[in-house]
C-alpha positions in Angstrom: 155.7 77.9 -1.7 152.2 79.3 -1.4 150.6 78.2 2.3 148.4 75.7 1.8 144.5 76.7 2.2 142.9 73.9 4.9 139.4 73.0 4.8 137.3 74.1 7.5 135.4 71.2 9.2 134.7 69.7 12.2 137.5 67.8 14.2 136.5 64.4 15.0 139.1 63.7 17.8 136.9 64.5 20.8 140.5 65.9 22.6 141.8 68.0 19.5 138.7 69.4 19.0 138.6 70.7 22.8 142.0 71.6 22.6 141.7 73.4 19.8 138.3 75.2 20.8 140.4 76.2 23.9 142.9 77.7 21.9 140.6 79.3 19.2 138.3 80.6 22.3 141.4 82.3 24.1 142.6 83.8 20.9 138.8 85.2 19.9 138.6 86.6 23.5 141.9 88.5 23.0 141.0 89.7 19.5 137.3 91.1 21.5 139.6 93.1 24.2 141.7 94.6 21.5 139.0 95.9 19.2 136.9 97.3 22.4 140.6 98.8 23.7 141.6 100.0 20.4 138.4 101.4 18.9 136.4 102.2 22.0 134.3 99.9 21.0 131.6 98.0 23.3 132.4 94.2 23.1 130.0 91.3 24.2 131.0 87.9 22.7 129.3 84.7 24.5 130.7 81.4 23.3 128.3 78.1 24.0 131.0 75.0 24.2 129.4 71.8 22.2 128.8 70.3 25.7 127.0 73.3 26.6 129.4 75.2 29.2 129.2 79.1 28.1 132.0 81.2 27.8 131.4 84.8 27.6 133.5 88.0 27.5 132.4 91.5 28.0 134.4 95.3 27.6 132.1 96.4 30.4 128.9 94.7 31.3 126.7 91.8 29.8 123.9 92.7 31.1 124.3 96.5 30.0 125.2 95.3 26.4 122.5 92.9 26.2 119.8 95.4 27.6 121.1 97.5 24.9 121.1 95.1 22.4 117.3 94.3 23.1 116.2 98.2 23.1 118.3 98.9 19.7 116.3 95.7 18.2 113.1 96.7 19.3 113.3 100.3 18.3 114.4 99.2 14.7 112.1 96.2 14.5 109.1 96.6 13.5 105.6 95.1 15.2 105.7 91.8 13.7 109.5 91.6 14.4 110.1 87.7 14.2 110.8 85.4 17.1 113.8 85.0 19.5 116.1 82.5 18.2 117.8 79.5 20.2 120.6 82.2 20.7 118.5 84.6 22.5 117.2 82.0 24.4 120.3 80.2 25.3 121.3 83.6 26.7 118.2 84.6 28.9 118.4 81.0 30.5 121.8 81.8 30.7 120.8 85.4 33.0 118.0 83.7 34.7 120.1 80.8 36.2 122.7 83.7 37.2 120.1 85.7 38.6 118.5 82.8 40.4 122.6 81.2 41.7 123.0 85.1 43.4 119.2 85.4 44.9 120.0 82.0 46.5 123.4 82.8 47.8 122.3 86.2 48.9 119.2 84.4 50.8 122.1 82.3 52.4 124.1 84.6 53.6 120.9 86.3 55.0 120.0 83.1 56.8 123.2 82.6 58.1 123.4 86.4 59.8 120.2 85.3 61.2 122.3 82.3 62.9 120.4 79.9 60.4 121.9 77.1 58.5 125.1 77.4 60.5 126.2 73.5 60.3 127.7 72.8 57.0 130.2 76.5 57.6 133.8 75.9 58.8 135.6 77.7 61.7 137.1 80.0 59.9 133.7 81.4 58.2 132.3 81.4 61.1 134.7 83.6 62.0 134.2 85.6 59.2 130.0 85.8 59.9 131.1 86.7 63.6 132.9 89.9 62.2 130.9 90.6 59.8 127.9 91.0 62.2 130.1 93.0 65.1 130.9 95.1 62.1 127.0 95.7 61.2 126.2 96.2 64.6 129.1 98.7 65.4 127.2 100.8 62.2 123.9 100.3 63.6 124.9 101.2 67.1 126.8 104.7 65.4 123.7 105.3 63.7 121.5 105.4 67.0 123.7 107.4 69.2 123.4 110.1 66.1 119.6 109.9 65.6 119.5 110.2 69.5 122.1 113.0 69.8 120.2 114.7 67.2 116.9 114.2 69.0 118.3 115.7 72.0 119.8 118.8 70.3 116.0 119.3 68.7 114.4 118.9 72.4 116.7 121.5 73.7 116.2 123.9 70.9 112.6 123.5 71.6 112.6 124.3 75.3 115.0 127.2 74.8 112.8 128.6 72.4 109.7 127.8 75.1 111.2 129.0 78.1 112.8 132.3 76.4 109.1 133.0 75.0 107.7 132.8 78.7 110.2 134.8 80.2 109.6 137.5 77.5 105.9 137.3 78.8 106.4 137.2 82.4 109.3 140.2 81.7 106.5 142.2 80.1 103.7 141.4 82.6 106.3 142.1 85.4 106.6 145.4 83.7 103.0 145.8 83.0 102.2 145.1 86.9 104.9 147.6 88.1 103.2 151.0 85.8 99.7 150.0 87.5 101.6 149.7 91.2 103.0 153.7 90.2 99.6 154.8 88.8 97.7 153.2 91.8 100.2 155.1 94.4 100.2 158.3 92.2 96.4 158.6 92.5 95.7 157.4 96.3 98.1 160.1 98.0 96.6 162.2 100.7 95.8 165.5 100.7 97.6 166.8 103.9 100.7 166.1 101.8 99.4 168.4 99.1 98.3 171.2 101.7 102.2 170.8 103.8 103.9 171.0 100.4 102.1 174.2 99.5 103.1 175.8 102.9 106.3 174.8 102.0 106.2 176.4 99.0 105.2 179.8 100.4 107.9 180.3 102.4 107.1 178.7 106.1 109.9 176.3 107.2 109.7 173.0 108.7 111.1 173.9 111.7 108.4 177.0 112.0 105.3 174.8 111.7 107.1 172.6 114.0 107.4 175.3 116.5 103.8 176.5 115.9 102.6 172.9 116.6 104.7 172.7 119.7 103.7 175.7 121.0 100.2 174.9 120.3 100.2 171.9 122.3 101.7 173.5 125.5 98.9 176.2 125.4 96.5 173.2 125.9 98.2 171.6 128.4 98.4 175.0 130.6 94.6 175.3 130.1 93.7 171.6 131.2 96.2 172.1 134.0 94.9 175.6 135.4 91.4 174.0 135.0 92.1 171.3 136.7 94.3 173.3 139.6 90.5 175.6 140.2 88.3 172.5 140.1 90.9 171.7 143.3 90.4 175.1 145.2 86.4 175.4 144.8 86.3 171.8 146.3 89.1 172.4 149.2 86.4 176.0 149.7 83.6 174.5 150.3 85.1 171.8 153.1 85.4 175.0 155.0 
């Protein structure tokens, strides 16, 4: 017998109907993920219930596909491209009051790490918070010591670099000051020096001028003393 062909028109029976929109709505969804699987294809299907609730399903991101959507529509539109239908519209409210539900959460859970709006959370989120702020402040603490340490390291790199640049200077002034002390006692010896080094050099010993200068000495002596020894017998002549 040949299958019957039903009609297609709306249910009446307020539970049938949801029934079978549930059914319909999990079988479309599976037929989506199969097509995106097995044609690497990019799925976006968003189903508006007749009481309003969306359902939506997406191979990889809404907003991606949607964004993508809009660009491809522009670009082939041209400037008098007609207005956004219901559809369009349905769906932007749709990302605006998701956009809005995660700002305020996010603002929340701000709040709350600020120790704000603390009342209406249990013990066991507070809990949660409590670890979730030692674990923050075990990062922010690691990332202090490292900007320290690596201040330090650049401080120390800097005053090795300043005290090996004075040392060079006071090794070369040290230097510098040591060639003028040679020069100065170079140029400021005596001359005696000069004159003993070039007796030397002729062939007199030390221990000859040594003797000469001994020798001359005594003869002066001798002389003082036999002057001195007369100066005694003219006086002692002349008492008699």
């Amino acid at each position: 017998m040949a299958r019957e062909k039903l009609k297609l028109r709306r249910i009446d029976n307020t539970a049938a109907r949801q029934v079978t929109f549930s059914k319909r709505r999990k079988g479309l969804f599976k037929k989506a993920e199969e097509l995106s699987i097995l044609c690497d294809a990019e799925v976006a299907l968003i189903v508006f219930s007749s009481t309003g609730k969306l359902f939506q399903f997406s191979s990889s991101s809404m907003k991606e596909t949607l964004d993508k959507y809009s660009g491809h529509s522009k670009d082939h539109d041209g400037p008098d491209h007609p207005p956004a239908t219901p559809l369009e519209l349905n769906i932007e409210q749709t990302n605006c009051e998701e956009l809005s539900k995660k700002v305020a959460a996010a603002s929340l859970q701000l709040k709350q790490m600020r120790g704000e709006e603390l009342d209406k959370l249990s013990v066991a989120e507070l809990q949660q918070l409590e670890n979730k702020l030692e674990e923050g402040l075990s990062r922010v603490l690691n990332r202090k010591g490292q900007l320290m340490m690596e201040q330090i390291d650049g401080l120390r790199k800097k005053l090795f670099l300043k005290f090996l640049t004075q040392g060079m200077a006071l090794e070369d002034e040290n230097r510098r000051l040591r060639q003028q002390v040679v020069q100065i006692s170079m140029a400021g010896r005596p001359a005696s020096n000069d004159t003993e080094n070039t007796q030397i050099e002729e062939g007199q010993s030390s221990e000859s001028v040594m003797t000469a200068l001994y020798s001359g000495s005594s003869q002066d002596y001798n002389e003082d003393s036999s002057d001195t020894s007369l100066r005694l017998g003219l006086s002692c002549a002349g008492w008699k």
